[in-house]
Backbone as XML, in Angstrom:
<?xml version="1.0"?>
<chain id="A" units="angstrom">
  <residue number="1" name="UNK">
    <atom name="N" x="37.057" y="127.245" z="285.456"/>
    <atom name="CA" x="36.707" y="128.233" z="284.463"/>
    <atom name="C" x="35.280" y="127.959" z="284.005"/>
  </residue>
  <residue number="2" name="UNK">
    <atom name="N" x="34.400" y="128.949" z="283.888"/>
    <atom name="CA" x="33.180" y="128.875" z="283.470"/>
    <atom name="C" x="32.907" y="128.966" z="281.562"/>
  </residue>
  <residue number="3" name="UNK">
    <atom name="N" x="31.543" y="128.760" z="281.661"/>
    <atom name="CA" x="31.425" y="128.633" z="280.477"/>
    <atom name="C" x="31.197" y="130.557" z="279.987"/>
  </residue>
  <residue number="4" name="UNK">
    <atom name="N" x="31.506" y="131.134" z="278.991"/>
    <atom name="CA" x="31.788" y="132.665" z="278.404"/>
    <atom name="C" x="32.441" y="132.764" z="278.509"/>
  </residue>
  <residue number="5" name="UNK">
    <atom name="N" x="33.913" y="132.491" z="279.875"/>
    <atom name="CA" x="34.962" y="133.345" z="280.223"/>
    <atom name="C" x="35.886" y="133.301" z="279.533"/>
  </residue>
  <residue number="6" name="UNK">
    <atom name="N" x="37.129" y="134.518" z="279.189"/>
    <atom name="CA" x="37.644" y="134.540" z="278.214"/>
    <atom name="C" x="39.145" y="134.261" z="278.685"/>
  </residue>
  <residue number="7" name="UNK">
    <atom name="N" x="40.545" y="133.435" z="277.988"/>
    <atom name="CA" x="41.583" y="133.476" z="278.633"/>
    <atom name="C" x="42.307" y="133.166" z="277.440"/>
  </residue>
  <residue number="8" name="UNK">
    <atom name="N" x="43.826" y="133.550" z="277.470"/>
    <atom name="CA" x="44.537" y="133.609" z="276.653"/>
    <atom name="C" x="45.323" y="132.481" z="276.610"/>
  </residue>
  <residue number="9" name="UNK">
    <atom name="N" x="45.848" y="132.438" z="275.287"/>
    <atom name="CA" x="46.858" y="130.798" z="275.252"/>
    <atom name="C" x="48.083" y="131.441" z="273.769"/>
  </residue>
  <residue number="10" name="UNK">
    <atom name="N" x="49.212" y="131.179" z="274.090"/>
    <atom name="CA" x="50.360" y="131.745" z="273.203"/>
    <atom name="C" x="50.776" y="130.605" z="272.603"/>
  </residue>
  <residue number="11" name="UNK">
    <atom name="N" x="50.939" y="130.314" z="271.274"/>
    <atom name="CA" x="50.792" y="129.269" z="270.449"/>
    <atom name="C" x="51.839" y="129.994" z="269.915"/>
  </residue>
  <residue number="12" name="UNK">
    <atom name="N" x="52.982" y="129.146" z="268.867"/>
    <atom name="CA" x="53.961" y="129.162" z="268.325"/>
    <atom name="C" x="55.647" y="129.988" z="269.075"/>
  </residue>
  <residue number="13" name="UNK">
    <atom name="N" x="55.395" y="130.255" z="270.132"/>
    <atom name="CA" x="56.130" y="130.887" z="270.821"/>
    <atom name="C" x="57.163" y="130.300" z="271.851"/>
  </residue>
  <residue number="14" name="UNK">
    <atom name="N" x="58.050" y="130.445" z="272.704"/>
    <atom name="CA" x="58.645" y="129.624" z="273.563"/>
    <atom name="C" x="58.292" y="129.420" z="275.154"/>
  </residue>
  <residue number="15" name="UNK">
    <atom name="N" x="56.556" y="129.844" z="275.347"/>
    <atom name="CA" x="56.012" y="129.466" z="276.295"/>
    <atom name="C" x="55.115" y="128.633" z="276.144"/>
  </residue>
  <residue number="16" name="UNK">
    <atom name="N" x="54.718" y="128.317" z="274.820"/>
    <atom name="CA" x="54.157" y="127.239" z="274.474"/>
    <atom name="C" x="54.295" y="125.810" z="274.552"/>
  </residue>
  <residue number="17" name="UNK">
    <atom name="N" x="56.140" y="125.347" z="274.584"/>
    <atom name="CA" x="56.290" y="124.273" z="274.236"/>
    <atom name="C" x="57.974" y="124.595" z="275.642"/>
  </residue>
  <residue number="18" name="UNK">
    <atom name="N" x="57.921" y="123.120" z="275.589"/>
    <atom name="CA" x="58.937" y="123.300" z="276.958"/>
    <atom name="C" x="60.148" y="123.213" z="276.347"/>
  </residue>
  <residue number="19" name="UNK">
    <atom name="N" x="61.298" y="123.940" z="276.962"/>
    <atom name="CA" x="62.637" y="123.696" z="276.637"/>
    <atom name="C" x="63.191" y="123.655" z="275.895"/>
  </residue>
  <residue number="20" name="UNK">
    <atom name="N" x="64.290" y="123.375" z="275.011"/>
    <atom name="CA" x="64.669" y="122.455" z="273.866"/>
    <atom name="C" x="63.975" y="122.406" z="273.186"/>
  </residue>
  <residue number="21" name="UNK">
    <atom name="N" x="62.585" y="122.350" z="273.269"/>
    <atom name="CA" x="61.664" y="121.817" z="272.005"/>
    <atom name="C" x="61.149" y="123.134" z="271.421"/>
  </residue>
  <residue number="22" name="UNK">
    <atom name="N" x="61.014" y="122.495" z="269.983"/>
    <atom name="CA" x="60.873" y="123.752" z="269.040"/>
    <atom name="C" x="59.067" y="123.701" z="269.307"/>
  </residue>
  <residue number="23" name="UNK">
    <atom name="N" x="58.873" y="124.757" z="269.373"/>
    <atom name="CA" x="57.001" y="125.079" z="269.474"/>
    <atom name="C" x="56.308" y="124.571" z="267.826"/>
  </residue>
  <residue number="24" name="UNK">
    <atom name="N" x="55.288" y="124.378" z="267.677"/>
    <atom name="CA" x="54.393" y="123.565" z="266.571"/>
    <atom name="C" x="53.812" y="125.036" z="266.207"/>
  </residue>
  <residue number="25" name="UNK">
    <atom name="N" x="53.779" y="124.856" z="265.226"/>
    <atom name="CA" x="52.725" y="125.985" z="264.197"/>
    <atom name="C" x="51.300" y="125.464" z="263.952"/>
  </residue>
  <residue number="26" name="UNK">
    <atom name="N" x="51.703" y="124.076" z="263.336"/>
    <atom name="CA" x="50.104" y="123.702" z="263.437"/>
    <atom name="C" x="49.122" y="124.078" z="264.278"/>
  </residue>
  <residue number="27" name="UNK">
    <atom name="N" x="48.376" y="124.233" z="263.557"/>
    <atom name="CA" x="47.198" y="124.321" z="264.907"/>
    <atom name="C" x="46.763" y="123.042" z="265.774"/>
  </residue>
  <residue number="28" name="UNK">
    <atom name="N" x="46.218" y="121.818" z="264.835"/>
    <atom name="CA" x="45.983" y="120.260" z="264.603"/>
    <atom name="C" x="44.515" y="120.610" z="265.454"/>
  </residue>
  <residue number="29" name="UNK">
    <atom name="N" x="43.793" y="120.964" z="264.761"/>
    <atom name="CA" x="42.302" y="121.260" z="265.221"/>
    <atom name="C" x="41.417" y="121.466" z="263.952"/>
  </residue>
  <residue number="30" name="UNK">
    <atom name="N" x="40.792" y="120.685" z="264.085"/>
    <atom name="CA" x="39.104" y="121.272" z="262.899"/>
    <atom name="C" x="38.315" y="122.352" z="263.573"/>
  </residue>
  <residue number="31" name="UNK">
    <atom name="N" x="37.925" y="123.587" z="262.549"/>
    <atom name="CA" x="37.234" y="124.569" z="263.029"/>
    <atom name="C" x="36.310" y="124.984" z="262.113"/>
  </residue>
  <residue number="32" name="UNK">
    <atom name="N" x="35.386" y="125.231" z="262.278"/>
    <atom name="CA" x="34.629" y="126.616" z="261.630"/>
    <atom name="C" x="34.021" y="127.871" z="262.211"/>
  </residue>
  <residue number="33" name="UNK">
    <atom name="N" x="33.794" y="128.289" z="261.094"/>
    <atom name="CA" x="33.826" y="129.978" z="260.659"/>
    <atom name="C" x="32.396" y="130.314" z="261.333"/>
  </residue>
  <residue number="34" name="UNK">
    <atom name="N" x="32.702" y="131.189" z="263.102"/>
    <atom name="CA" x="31.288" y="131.826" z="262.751"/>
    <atom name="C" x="31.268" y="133.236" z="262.734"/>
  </residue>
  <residue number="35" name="UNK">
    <atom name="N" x="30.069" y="133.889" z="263.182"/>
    <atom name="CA" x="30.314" y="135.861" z="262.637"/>
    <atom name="C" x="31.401" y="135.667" z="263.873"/>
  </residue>
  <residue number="36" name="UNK">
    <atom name="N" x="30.689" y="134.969" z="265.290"/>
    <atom name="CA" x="31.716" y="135.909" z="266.165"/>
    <atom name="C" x="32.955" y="135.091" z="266.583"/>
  </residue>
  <residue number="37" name="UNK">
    <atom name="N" x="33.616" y="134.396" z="265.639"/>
    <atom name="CA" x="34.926" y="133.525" z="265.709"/>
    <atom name="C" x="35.221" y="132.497" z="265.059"/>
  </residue>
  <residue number="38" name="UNK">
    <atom name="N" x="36.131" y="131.759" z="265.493"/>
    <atom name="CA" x="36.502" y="130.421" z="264.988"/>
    <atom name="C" x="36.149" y="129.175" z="266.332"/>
  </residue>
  <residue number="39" name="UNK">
    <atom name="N" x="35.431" y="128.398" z="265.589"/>
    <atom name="CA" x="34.719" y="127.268" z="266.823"/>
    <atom name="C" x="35.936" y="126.505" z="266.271"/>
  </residue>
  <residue number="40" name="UNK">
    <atom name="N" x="36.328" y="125.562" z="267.893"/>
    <atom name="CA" x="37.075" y="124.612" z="268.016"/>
    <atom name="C" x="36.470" y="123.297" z="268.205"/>
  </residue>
  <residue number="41" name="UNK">
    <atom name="N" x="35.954" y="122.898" z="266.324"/>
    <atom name="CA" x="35.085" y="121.473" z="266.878"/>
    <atom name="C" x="35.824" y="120.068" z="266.803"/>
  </residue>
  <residue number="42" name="UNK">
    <atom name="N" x="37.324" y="119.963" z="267.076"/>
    <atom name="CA" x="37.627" y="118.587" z="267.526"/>
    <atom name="C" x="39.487" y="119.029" z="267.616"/>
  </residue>
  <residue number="43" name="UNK">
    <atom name="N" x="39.641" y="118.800" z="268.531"/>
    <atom name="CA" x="41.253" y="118.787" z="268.556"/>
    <atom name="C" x="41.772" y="117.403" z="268.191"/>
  </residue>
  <residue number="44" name="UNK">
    <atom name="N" x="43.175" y="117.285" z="267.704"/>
    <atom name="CA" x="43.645" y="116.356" z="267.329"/>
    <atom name="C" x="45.172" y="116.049" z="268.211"/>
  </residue>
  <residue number="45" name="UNK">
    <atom name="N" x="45.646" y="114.731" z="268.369"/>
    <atom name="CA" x="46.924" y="114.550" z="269.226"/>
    <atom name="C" x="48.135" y="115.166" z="269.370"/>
  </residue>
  <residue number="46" name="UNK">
    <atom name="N" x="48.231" y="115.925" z="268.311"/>
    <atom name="CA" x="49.625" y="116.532" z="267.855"/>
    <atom name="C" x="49.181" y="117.822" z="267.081"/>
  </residue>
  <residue number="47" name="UNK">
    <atom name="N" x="49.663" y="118.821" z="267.201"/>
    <atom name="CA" x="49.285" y="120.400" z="266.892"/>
    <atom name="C" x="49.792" y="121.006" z="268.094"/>
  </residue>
  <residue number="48" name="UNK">
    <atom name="N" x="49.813" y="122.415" z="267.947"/>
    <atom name="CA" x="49.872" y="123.607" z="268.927"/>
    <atom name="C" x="48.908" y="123.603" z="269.841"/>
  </residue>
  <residue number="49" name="UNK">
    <atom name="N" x="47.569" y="122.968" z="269.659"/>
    <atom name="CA" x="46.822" y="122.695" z="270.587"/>
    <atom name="C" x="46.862" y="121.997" z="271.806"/>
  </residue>
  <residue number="50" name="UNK">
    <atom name="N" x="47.516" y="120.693" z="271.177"/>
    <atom name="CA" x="47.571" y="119.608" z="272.274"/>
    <atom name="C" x="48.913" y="120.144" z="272.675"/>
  </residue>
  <residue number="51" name="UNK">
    <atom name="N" x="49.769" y="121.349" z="272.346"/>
    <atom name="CA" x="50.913" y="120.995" z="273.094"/>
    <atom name="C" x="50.491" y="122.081" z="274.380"/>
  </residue>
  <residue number="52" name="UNK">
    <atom name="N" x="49.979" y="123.157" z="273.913"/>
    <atom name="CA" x="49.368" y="124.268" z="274.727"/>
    <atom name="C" x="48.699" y="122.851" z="275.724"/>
  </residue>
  <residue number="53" name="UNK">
    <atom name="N" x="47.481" y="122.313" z="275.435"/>
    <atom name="CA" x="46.983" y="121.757" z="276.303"/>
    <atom name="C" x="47.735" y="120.665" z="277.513"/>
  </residue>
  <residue number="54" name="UNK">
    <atom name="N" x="48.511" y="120.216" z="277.070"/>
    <atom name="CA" x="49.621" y="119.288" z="277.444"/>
    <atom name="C" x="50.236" y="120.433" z="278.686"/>
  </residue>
  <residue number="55" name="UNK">
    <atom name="N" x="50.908" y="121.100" z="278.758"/>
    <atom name="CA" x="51.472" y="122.036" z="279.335"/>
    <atom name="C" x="50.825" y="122.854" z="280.444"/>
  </residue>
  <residue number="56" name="UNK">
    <atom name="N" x="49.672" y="123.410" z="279.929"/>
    <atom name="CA" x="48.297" y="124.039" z="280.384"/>
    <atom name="C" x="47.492" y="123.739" z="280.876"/>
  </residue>
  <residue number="57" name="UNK">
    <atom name="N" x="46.834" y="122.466" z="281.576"/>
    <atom name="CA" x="46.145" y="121.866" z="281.896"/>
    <atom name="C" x="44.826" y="122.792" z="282.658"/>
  </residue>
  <residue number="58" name="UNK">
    <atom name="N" x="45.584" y="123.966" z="283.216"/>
    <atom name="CA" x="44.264" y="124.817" z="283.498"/>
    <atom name="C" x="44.209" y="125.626" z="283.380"/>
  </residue>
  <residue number="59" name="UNK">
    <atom name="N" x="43.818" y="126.136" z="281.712"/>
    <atom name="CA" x="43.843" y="126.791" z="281.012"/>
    <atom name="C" x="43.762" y="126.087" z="279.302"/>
  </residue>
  <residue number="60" name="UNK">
    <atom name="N" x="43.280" y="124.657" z="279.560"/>
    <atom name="CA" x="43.071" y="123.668" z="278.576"/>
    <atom name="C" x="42.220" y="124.090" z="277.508"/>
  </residue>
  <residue number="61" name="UNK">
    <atom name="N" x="42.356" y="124.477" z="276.125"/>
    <atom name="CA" x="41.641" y="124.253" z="275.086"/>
    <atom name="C" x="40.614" y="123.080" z="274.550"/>
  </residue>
  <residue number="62" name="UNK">
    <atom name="N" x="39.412" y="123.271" z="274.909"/>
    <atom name="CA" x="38.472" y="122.356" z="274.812"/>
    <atom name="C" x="37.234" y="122.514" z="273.734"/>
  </residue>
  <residue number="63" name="UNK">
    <atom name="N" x="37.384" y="121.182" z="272.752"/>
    <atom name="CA" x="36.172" y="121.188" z="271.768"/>
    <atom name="C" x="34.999" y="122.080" z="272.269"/>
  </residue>
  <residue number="64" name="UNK">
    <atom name="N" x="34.678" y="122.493" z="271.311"/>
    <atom name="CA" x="32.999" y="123.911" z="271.461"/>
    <atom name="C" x="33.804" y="125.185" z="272.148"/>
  </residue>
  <residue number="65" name="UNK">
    <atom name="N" x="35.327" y="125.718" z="272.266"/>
    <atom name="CA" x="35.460" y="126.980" z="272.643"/>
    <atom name="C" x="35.808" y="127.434" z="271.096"/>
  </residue>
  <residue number="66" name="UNK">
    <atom name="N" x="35.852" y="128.674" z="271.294"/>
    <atom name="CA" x="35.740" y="129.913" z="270.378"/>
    <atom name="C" x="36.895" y="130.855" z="270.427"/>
  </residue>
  <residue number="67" name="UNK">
    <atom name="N" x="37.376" y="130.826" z="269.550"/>
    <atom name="CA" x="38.651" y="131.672" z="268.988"/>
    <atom name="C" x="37.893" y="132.937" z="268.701"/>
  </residue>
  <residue number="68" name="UNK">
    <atom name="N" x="38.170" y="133.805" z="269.946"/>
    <atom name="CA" x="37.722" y="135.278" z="269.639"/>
    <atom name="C" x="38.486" y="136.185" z="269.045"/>
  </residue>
  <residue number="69" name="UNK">
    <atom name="N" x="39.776" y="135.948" z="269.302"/>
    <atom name="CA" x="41.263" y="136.504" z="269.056"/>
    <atom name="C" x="41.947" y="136.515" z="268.573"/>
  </residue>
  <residue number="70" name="UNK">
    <atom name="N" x="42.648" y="136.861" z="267.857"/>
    <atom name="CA" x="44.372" y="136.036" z="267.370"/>
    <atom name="C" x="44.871" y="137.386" z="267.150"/>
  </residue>
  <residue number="71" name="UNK">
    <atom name="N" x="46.249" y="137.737" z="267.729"/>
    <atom name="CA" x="46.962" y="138.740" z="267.981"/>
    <atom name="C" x="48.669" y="138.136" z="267.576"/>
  </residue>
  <residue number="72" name="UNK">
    <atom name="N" x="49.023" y="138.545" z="265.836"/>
    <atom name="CA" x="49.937" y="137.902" z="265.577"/>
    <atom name="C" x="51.173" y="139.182" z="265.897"/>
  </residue>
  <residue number="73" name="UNK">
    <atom name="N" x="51.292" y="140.358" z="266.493"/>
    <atom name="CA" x="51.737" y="141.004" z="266.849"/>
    <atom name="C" x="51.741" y="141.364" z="268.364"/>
  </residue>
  <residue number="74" name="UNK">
    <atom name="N" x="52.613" y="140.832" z="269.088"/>
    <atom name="CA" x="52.487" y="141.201" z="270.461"/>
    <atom name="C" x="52.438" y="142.232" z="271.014"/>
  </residue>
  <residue number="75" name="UNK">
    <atom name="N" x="52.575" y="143.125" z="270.493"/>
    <atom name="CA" x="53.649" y="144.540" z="271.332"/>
    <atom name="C" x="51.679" y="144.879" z="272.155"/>
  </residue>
  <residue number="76" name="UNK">
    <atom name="N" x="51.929" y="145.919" z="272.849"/>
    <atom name="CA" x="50.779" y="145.894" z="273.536"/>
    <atom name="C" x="49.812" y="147.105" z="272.833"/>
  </residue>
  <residue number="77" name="UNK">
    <atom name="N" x="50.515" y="148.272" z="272.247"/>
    <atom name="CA" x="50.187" y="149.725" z="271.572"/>
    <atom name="C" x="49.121" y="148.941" z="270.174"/>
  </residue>
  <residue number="78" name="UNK">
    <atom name="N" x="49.513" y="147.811" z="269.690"/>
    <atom name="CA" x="48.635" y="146.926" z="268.440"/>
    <atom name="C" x="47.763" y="145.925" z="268.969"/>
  </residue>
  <residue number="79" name="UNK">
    <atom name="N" x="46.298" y="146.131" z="268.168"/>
    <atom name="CA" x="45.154" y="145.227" z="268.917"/>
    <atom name="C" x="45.616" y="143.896" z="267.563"/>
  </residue>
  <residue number="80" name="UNK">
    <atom name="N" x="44.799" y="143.150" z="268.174"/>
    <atom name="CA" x="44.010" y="141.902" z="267.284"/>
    <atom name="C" x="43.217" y="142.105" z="266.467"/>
  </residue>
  <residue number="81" name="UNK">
    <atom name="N" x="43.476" y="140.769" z="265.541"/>
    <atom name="CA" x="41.716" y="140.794" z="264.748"/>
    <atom name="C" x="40.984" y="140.049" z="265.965"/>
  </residue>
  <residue number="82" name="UNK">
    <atom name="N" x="39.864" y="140.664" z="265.987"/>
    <atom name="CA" x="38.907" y="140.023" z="266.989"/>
    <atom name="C" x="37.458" y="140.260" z="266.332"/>
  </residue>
  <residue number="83" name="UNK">
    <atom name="N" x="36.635" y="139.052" z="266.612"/>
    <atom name="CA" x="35.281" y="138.983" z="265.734"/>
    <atom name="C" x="35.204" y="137.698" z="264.467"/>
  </residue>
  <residue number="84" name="UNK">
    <atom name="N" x="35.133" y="138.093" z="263.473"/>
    <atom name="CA" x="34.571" y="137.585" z="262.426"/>
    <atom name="C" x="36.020" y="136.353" z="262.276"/>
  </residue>
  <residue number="85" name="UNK">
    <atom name="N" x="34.922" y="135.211" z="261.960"/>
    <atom name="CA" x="35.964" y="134.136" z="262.253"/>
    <atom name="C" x="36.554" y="134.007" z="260.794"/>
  </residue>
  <residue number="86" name="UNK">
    <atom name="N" x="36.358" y="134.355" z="259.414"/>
    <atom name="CA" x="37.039" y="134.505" z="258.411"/>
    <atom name="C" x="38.472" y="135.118" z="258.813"/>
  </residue>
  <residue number="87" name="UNK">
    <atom name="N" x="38.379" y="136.415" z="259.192"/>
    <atom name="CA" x="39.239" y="137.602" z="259.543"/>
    <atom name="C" x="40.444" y="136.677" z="260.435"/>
  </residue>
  <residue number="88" name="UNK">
    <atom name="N" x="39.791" y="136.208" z="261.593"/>
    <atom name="CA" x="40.397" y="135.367" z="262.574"/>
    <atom name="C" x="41.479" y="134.316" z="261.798"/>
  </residue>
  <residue number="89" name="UNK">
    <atom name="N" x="40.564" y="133.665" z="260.823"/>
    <atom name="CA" x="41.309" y="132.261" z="260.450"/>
    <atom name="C" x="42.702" y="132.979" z="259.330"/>
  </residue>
  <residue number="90" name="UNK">
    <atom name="N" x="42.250" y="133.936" z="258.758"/>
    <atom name="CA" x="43.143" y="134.761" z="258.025"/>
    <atom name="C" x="44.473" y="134.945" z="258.656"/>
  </residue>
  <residue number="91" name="UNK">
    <atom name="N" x="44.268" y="135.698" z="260.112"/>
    <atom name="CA" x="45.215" y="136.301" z="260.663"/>
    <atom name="C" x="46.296" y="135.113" z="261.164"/>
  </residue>
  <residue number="92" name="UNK">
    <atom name="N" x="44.993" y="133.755" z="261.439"/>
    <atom name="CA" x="46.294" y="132.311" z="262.373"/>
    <atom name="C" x="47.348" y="132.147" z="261.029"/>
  </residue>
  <residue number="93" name="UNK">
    <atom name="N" x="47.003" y="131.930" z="260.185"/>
    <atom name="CA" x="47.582" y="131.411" z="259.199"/>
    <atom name="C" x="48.627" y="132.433" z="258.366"/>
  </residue>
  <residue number="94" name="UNK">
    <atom name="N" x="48.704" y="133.998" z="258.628"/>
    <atom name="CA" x="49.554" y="134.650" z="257.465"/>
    <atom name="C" x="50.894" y="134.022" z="258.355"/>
  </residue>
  <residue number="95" name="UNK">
    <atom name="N" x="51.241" y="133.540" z="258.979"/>
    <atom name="CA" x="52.716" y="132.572" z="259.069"/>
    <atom name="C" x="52.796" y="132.578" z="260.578"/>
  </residue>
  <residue number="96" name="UNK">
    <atom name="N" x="54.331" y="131.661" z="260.790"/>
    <atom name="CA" x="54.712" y="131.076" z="261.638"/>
    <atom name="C" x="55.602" y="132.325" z="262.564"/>
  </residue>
  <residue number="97" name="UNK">
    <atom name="N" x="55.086" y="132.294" z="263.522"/>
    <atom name="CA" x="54.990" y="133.244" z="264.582"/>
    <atom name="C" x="54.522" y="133.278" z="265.714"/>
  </residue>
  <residue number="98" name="UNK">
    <atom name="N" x="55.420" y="133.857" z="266.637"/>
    <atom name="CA" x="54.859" y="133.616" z="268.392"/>
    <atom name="C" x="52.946" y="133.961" z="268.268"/>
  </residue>
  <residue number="99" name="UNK">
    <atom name="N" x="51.839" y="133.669" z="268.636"/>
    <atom name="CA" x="50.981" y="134.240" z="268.186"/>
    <atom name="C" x="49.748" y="134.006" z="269.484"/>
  </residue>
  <residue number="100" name="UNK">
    <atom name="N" x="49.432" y="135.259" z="269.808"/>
    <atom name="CA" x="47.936" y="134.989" z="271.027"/>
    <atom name="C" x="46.811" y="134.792" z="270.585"/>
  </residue>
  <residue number="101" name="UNK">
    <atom name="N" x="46.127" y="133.639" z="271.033"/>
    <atom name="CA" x="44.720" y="133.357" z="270.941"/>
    <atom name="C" x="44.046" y="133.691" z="272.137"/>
  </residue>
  <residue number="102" name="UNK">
    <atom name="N" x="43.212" y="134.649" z="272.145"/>
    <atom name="CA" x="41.875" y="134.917" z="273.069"/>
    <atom name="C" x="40.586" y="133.852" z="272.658"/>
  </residue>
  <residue number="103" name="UNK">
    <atom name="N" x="40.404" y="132.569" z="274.221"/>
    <atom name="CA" x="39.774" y="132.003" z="273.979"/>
    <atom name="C" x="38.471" y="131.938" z="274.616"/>
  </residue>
  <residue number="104" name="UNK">
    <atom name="N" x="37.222" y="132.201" z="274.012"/>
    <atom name="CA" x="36.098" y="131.867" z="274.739"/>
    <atom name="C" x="35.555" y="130.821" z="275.186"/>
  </residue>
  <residue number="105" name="UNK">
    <atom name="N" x="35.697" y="130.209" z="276.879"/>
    <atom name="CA" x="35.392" y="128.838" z="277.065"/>
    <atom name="C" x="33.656" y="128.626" z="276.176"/>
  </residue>
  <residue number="106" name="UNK">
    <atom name="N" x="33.619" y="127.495" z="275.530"/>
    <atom name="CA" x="32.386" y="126.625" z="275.521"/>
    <atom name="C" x="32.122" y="125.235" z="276.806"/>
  </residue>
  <residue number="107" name="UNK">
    <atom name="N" x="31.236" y="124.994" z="276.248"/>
    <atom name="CA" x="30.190" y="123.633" z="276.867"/>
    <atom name="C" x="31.059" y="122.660" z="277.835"/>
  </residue>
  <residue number="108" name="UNK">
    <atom name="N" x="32.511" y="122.652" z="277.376"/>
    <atom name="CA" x="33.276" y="121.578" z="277.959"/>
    <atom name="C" x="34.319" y="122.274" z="279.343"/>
  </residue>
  <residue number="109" name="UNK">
    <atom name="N" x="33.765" y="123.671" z="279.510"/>
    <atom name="CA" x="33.771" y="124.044" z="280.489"/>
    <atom name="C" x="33.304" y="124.128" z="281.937"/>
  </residue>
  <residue number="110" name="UNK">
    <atom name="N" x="33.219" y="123.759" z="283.124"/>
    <atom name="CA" x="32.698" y="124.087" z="283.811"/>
    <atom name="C" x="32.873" y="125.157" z="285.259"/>
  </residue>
  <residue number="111" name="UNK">
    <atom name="N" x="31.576" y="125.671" z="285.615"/>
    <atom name="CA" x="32.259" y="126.648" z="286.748"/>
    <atom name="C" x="32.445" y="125.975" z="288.285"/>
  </residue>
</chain>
């Protein structure tokens, strides 16, 4: 995966986390707020992150990508908030729910 390209990752849901196991809400990531998203500047061992990543390996969430997305409604007829990373961080958090992140690879990408 190159660095811009954009790919999706389903956090709190039952493709997130294997089997038996209940999926994480946490996120367990430090971020900030920019106009065009939420930067992912350090993941942590335990969160929805590392379990996505754990699972995902290619399709891995990596420090410096960008949360363009978050789509806490799946159905396909309803968009996302997409853009402004306030809006974004708003939407991860109104609760615990299957939920899509559209992610823009950064730096720790390569093509």
């Amino acid at each position: 995966m190159g660095i811009g390209q954009e790919f999706d990752v389903l956090i709190g849901g039952s493709n997130s986390a294997p089997a038996g196991v209940a999926a994480k809400w946490k996120l367990g990531c430090y971020t900030f707020v920019e106009k065009d998203g939420l930067r992912v500047a350090a993941i942590h061992a335990h969160g929805a992150l590392a379990d996505w990543n754990k699972h995902h390996p290619d399709r891995a969430i990596k420090e410096g990508d960008l949360i363009v997305e978050v789509d806490g409604d799946l159905r396909v007829e309803v968009t996302g908030v997409r853009g402004d990373g306030n809006k974004i961080k708003d939407e991860i958090y109104k609760g615990m729910r299957p939920t899509k992140l559209t992610i823009r690879a950064g730096k720790g990408h390569t093509n």
